[in-house]
N, C-alpha and C positions, 0 to 999 in steps of 0.2 A: 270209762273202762274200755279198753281195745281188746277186742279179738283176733288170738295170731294163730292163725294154720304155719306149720313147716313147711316148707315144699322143697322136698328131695331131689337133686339134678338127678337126669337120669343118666348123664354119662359121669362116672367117677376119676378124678385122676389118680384114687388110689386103685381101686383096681386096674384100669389100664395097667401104670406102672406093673403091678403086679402079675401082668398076662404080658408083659414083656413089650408092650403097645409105646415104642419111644420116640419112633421116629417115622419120617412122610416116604414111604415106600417109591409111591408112584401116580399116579394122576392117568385120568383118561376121558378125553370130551369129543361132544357133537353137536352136530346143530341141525334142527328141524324146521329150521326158517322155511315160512310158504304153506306149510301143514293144514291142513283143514281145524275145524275144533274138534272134530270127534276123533281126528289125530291127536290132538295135544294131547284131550280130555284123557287120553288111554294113557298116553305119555306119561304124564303129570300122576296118576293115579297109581302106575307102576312104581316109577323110581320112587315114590313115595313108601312103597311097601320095601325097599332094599337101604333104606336111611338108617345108619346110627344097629350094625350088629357086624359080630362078629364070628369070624372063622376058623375055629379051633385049629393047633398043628398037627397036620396028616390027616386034616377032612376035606373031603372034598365039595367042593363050592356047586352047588347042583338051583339053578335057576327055575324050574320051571318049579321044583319043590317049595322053595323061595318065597316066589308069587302068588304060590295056591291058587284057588281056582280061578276062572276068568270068566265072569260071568254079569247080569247085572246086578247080581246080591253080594259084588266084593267093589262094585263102584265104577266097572267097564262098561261102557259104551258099542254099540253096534262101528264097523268100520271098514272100510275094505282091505282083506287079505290077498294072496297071490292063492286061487286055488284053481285048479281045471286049466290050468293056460290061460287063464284072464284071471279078472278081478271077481270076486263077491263080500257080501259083508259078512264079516262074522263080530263076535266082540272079542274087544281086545283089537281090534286094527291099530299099528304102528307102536306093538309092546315090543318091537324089533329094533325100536330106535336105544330103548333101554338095555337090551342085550347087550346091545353091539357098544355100549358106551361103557360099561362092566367089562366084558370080556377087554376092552380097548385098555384100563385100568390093571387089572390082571396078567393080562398079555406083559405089559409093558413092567409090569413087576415079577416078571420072569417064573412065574409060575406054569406048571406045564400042563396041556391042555388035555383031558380024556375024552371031550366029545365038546367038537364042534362044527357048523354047517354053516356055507353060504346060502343065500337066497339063489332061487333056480337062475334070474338075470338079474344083471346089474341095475342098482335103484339110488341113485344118485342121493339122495338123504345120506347113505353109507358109504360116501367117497371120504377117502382114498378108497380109491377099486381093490377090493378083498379083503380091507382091515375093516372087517364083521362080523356077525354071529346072528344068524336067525334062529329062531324057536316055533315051534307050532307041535303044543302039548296033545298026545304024548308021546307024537312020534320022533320028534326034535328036540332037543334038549340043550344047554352050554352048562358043560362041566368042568371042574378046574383042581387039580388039588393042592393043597397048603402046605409046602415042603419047605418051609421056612424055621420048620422046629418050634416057632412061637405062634401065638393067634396073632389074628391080621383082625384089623377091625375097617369097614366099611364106611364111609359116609358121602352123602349125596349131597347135590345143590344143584338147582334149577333157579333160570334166568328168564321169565316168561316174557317180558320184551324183547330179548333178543333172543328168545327161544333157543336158547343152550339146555345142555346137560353136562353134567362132571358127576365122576365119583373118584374119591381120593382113598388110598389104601395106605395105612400105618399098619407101623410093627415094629419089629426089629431090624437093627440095622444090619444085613446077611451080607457086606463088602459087595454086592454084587454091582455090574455096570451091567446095564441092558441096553442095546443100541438095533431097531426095530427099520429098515432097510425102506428106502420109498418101492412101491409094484413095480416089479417088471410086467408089462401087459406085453398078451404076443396073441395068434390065433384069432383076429378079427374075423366074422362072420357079418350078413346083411342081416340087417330086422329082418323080425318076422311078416306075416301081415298081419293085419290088424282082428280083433276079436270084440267079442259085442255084453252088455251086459247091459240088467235093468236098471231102469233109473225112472220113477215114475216123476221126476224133475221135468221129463222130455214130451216135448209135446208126438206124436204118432207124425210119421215120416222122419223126424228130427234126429239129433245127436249132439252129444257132448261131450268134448275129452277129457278125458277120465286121468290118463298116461300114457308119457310119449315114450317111439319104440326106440328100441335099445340093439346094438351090436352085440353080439355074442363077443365074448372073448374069454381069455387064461390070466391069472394075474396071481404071481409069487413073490411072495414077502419072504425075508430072509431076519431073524431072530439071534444075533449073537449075545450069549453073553457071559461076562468075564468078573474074575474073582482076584483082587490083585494083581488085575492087569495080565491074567492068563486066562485066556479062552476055555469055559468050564464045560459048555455045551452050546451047538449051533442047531436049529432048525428052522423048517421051511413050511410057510403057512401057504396053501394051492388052493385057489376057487378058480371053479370051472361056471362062466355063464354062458349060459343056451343064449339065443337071438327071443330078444321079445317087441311085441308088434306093438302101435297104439293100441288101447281102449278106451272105445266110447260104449258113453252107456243112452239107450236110448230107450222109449216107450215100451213096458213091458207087454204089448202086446205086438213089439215091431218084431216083422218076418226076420230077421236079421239074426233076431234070437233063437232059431231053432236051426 
């Protein structure tokens, strides 16, 4: 005698079809090569919560709602954020790699933006310089809405050896061509100096770098796109980054720190 359980996919190709879900919108990827773990850990934990849903037509796409809370009872990790001018930990460090790889997704599927924000400087994980989207709930946010008349549906995929991320966006097919401009980078500034943070890793007198500094600069992306080969609407994506200095973090009881 065998015993059979059913097991239901949980993605339907009938319903798709029937939310209008037929065709690959658009693609958008990153790479966190170099990450710490409790970078990935945050990573991996995120995109995992934005896998396999979708985006009704004329809703708008709101991330930090998305992800809910961030905490260590949703499976986050302590990690370092940009806060005060330097670094500290918070949980949730490097849920910005997942933003940024959505919004990259979205973007490129011509969706139009209602709130989005660069990182105060430039963070090399997120090059191309300004094709990003930080978040830091609940003053930050990446919002997007779905003007495509159909639902869009979502889904991820993560490459942990080569530590990638992708999210792939279906729907319908809107004739649209979207063509996403390499930055124009202008307004160089010097680093900052450098800034100090605890790290009880360090032995007293010691240091360890943490993050190397960065130029200030302006970098604008340009956003065409076209419907039959007529230009429907053009915009311009602008991040403005300050100059940021090294951070080390060194002996929480080093003079450095106050």
């Amino acid at each position: 005698q065998v015993v059979v359980k059913r097991a239901v996919p949980d993605r339907s190709v009938k319903l798709l079809a029937q939310r209008g879900v037929l065709w690959h919108v658009a693609a958008g990827s990153s790479n966190y090569a170099g990450s710490p773990d409790f970078r990935e850990k945050n990573i991996l934990v995120g995109v995992s919560k934005l896998d396999n849903f979708f985006i009704a037509p004329g809703h708008e796409f709101n991330f930090n709602e998305e992800i809910g809370q961030i905490d260590a009872s949703t499976g986050f990790v302590k990690g370092f954020v940009i806060s005060g001018g330097t670094l500290s930990k918070e949980d949730g460090g490097g849920i910005c790699q997942v933003s940024t790889t959505i919004f990259r997704a979205l973007y490129q599927a011509g969706l139009p933006i209602t709130e989005r924000h660069e990182h105060s400087h430039r963070v090399k994980y997120y090059d191309p310089v300004g094709f990003e989207a930080t978040v830091y709930a609940p003053s930050k946010n990446l919002r997007m809405k779905n003007d495509t008349g159909k639902h869009l549906f979502i889904q991820a995929a993560w490459d942990t050896r080569a530590q990638t991320l992708r999210f792939d966006v279906f729907g319908a097919n809107t004739g649209r061509t979207v063509n996403i401009s390499k930055p124009v980078i202008s307004d160089f500034k010097a680093p900052a100096d450098p800034s100090y943070t605890p790290d009880d890793r360090v032995a007293p007198g010691g240091r360890r770098l943490l993050d190397t500094p960065m130029q200030g600069m302006t970098s604008v992306i340009t956003r065409t796109i076209k419907v039959k080969g007529k230009v429907t609407s053009r915009d311009t994506l602008k991040s403005v980054y300050q100059p940021w200095g090294a951070v080390y973090g060194v002996n929480p009881k080093d003079k450095r720190l106050n």
